[in-house]
N, C-alpha and C positions, 0 to 999 in steps of 0.2 A: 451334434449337440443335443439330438434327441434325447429326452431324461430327464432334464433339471426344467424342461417347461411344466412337471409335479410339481417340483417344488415352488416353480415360483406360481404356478396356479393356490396352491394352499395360500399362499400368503395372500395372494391380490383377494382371493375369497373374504378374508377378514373386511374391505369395503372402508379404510380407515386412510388415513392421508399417510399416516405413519409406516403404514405397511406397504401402501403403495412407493414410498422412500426406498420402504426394505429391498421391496422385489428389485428394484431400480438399479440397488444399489448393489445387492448380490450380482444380479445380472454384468455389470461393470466392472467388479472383480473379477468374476467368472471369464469374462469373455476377453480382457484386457490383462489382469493379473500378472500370468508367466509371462506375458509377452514384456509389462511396464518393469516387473524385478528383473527381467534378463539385464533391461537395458541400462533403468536405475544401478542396480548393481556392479555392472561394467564401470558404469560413469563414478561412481561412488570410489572406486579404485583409483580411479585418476584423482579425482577430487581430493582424496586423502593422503594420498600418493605427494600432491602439489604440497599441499597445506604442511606434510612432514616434510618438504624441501629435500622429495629425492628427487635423481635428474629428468630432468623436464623433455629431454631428448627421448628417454625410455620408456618413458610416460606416454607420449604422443604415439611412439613406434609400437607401444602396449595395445593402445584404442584403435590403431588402423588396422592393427595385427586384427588382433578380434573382431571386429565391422568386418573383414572379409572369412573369417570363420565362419560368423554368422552367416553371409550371402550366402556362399557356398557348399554347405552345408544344408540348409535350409534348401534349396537350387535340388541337390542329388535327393534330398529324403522326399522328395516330392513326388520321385518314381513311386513311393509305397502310401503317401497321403492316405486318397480317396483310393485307390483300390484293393488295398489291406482292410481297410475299415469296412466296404461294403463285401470282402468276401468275409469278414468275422461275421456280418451282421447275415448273412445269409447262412453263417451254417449254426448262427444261433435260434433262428428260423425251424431250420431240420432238427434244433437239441443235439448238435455235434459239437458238445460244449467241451469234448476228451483231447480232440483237435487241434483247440485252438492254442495252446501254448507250445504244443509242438513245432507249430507253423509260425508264433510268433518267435523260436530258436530261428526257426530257418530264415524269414524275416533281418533277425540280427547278422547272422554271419550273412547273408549277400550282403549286405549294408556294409559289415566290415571291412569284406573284402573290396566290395568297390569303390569302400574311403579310401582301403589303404593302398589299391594300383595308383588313384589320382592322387592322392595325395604325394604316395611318393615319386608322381613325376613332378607336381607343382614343386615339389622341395628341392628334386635335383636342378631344375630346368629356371624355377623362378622362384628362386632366392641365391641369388650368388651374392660372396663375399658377405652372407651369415652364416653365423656358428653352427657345428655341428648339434651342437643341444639346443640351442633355437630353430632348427629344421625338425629335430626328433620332437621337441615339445608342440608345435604346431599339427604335426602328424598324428601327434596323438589325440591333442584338443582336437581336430579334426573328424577323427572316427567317431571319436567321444560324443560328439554334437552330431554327428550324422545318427547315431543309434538314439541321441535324448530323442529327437523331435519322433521317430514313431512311436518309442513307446511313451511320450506322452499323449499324443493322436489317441492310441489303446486304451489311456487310460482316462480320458476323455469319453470314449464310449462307455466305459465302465461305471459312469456317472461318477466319478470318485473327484470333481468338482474343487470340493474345500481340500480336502489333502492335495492336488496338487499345488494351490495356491501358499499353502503353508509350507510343503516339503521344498517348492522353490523358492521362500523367503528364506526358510534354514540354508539350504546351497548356498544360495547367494550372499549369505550371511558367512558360511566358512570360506569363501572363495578372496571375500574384501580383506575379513583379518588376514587370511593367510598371506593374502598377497601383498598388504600392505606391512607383513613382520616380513616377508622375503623383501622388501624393496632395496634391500642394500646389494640385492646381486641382482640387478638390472633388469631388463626386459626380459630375462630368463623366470628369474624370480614369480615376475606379476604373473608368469602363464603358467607356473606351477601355484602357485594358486589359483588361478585360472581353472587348470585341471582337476585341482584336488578337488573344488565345489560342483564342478561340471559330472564329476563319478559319483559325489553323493547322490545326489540327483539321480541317476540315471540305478544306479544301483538301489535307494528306495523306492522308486520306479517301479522296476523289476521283481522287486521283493514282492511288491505289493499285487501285484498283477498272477504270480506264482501262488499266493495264497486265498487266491480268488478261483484261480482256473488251474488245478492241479492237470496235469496230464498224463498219458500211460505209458508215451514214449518221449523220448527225449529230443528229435531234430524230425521234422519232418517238413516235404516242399511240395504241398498240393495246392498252396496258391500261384504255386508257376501253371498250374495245368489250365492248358488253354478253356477246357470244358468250364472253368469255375471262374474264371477273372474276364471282366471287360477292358480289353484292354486300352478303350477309349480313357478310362482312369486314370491310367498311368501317366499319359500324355496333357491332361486334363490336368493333373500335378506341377507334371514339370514345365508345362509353358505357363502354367500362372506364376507360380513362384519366380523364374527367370523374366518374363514380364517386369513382377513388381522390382527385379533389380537391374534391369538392360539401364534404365538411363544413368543408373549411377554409379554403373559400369566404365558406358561411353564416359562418363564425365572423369573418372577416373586414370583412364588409360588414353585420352585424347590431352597432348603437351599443352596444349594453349589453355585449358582449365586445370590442371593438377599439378604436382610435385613430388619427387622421389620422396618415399619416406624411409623404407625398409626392404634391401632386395630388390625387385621387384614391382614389389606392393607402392602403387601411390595414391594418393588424396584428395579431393578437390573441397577446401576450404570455403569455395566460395559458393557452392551446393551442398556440402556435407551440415554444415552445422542449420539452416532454416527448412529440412527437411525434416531431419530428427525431430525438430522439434514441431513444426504441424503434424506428426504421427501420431505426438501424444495426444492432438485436438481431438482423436476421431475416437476417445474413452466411453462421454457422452452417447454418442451418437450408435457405439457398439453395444451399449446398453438395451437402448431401444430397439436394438435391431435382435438382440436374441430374446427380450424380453416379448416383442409382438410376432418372431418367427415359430418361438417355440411354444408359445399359449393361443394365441387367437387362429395361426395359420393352422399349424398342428392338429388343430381340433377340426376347423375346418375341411381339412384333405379329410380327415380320418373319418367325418360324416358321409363324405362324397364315396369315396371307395371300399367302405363298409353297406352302404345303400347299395352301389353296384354287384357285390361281392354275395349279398342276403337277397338281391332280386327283388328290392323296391320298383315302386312305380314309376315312371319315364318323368312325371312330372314332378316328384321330389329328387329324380335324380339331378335333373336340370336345379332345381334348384338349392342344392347342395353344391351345385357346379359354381351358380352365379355369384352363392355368399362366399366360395372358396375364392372367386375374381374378387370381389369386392373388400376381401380382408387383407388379399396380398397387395393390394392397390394403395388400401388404407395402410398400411406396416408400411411401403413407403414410401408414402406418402410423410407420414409421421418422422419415420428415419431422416427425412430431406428437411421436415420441417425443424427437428431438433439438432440437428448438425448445421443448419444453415443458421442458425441460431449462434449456436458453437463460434461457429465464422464472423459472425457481424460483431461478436463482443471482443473477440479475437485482433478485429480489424481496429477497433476504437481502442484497445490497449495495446497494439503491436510496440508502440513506442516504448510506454512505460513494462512492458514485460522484457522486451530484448534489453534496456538499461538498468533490468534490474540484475537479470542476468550477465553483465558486462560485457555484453556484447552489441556492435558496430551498428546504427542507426542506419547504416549501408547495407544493411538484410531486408529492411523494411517491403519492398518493392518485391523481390521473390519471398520472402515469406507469406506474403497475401498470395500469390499466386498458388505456392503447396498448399495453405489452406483451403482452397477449393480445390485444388486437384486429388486431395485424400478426403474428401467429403464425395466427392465423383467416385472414388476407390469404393468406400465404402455402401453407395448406392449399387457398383455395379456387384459386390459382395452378396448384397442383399438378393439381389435378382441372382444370380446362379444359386443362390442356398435355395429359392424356390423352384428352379430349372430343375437341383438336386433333388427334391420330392418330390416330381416328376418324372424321373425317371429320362429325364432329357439329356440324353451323355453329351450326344453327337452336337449338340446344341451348343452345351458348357466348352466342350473340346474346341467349335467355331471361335466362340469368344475368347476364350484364353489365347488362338493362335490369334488372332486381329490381334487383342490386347498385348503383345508382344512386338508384331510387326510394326505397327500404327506406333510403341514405344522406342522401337528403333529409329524407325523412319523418322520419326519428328524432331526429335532430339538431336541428331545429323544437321537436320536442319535449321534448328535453334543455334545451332552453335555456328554453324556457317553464318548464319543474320545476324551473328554478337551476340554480345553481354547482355543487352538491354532486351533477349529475348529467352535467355534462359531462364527453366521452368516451365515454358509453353509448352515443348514437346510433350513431359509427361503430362499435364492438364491436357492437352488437345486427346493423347490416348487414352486419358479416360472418360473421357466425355464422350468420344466416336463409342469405345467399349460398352458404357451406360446405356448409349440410345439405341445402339445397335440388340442390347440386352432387352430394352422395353420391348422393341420391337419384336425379337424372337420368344419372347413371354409372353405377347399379345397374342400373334397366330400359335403357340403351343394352347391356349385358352381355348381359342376356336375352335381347334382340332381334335378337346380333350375326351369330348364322349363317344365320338369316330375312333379312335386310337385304344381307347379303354377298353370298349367291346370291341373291336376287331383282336386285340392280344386274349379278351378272353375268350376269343372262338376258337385262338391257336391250340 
């Protein structure tokens, strides 16, 4: 997300209550945006979907369908996250700006191909007794979504910030009409609308990205080569992503919490709906987190390793070191104080927000519980985005595997203890995750000018 800490630096410059809104509120968009119209927008189909009184059966089997699109999806593009983006950023480094769209070709087709081996065994293997064009439209919304999520990552680096936020409201805008004028040809329907808005997307994406970074050839695969990628990233990817969705997995595919819905595909009603919605708690709180990572931290490192880099004094190095500890402390510190905030007001209206939404005053109890466990998320977020400007792979890779296991593990055992303990597992793993994160930020601190010069002796 380095880049738009410009833009919101200009603004907080102004020194105005108004502007301090601004930066606040840019950052919130920015940082939540794609992620709130994906989801908005899905929901939006149902919603409208109800309200025209089409069946309610294909509606339901519409939003489970896609809830696991999304996992999975999100799950395999994880392999290219973080180590597509730090080899762009390295060879933008070198000015091997010719490269880089060639490599983001080659980028798409392994993507493709590896949607479409898995995917077409998930369609043969698990979806039985559905339609042939309900397996084909899945398979393709499939790929479709395995290819959005990198090149919006791409264009994310690209600073290009407010267009993606706009080109995914436009999507997501052709995906509801279309799919609510298909609704009379069932759950087929909703996913070819589905599709349709999910290719704009991806295809103004790619437009966009092509007339930024022209290139001289057309496919090439030099971020397979082991000399240029860490491959610590890759895995750094994909255990976080599959992390943030192991327990609502388990909860999924364990009988005594779900229910068949489509194929295969089932549900657990009684975690699916108070998660979703403590996800959207943590908007606030994302705010703050790239608004004090990418102005106050940012400038920070960039004192510290500019000092080292131009052969400052030992005693402003140290001290470029301590204000860098002391800013990522305060960031969050703040992140915890504003999301913890989030939470308390959250807790005082759980009642009147779940009835307004018509939904069961019997969420109450796990929904306080996701509400801290996605405030925990987002803290432990915040510490590997600082791990990241470090240069700490092997670090981020530790916690992402804990954060998986510790997700596994607890959640087994939630479920064995009953109802009345479901929601702890994933709050227990992310709270081990968080302090286990403090912890490994702390001693990276202590180590940082030992480390720094010893790699610049190499």
């Amino acid at each position: 997300m380095a880049g738009i800490g410009f833009e919101l630096r200009r603004i907080l410059k102004r020194e105005s209550f108004i502007n301090l809104l601004g930066a606040y509120g840019l950052a919130g968009v920015i940082s939540s945006g794609p992620w709130v119209l994906s989801v908005l927008g899905v929901m939006l189909i149902g919603v409208f979907s109800f309200a025209l009184e089409a069946n309610q059966t294909s509606v339901i089997q519409f939003l489970v369908s896609v809830t696991y699109l999304m996992a999975f999806s999100l799950i395999l593009s994880g392999l290219f996250q973080h180590v597509f983006t730090r080899w762009v950023a390295d060879r933008l480094y070198e000015s091997r700006v010719d490269i880089i769209l060639p490599n983001l070709m080659g980028v798409i087709w392994v993507s493709t191909g590896l949607a479409f081996i898995l995917g077409s065994v998930a369609a043969v293997w698990f979806m039985p007794g559905t339609s042939y064009i309900y397996r084909l439209l899945m398979l393709s919304n499939f790929v479709v979504l395995c290819n959005l999520w990198p090149v919006t990552i791409f264009l994310s680096s690209m600073k290009s910030y407010r267009r993606i936020v706009v080109v995914f409201a436009l999507g997501y805008l052709v995906a509801i009409v279309a799919a609510v004028q298909l609704r009379n040809f069932g759950l087929e329907g909703f996913l070819v609308g589905l599709l349709l808005g999910h290719s704009l997307l991806f295809f103004s994406f790619f437009y966009t990205i092509i007339r930024q970074y022209p290139g001289v050839t057309l496919l090439r695969f030099d971020f397979l080569r082991r000399a240029q990628i860490f491959p610590a990233l890759i895995f750094t990817g994909l255990l976080f992503n599959a992390a943030v969705w192991a327990d609502k997995l388990i909860f999924w595919f364990v009988p005594e919490t779900s229910e068949p819905i489509v194929g295969a595909l089932r549900a657990s009603v009684i975690y699916d709906i108070p998660i979703f919605l403590a996800y959207l708690s943590i908007i606030p709180g994302m705010a703050v987190f790239l608004v004090r990572m990418e102005t106050d931290f940012s400038e920070a490192y960039d004192r510290f390793y500019n000092a080292v880099r131009e052969g400052d004094t030992l005693d402003r190095i140290n001290r470029f070191r301590d204000d860098m500890v002391l800013v990522a402390r305060n960031g969050i510190y703040e992140i915890f104080k504003v999301q913890g905030m989030t939470v308390i007001v959250l807790f005082l209206w759980a009642e009147e927000l779940l009835a307004a939404l018509g939904i069961s005053p019997l969420y109450i109890p796990l929904f306080h519980i996701f509400l801290i466990a996605v405030a925990l998320q987002l803290i432990f977020l915040a510490i590997q985005n600082v791990l990241f400007y470090l240069d700490a792979r092997g670090m981020n890779l530790t916690l992402c595997a804990l954060f998986l296991i510790s997700n596994i593990v607890f959640t087994f055992i939630t479920i064995e203890l009953g109802a009345a303990f479901y929601g702890y597992g994933y709050a227990g793993a992310t709270l081990v995750s968080a302090f286990a994160g403090l912890v490994l930020l702390s001693r990276k601190f202590d180590e940082l000018e030992y480390e720094t010069f010893m790699l610049q002796g190499r």
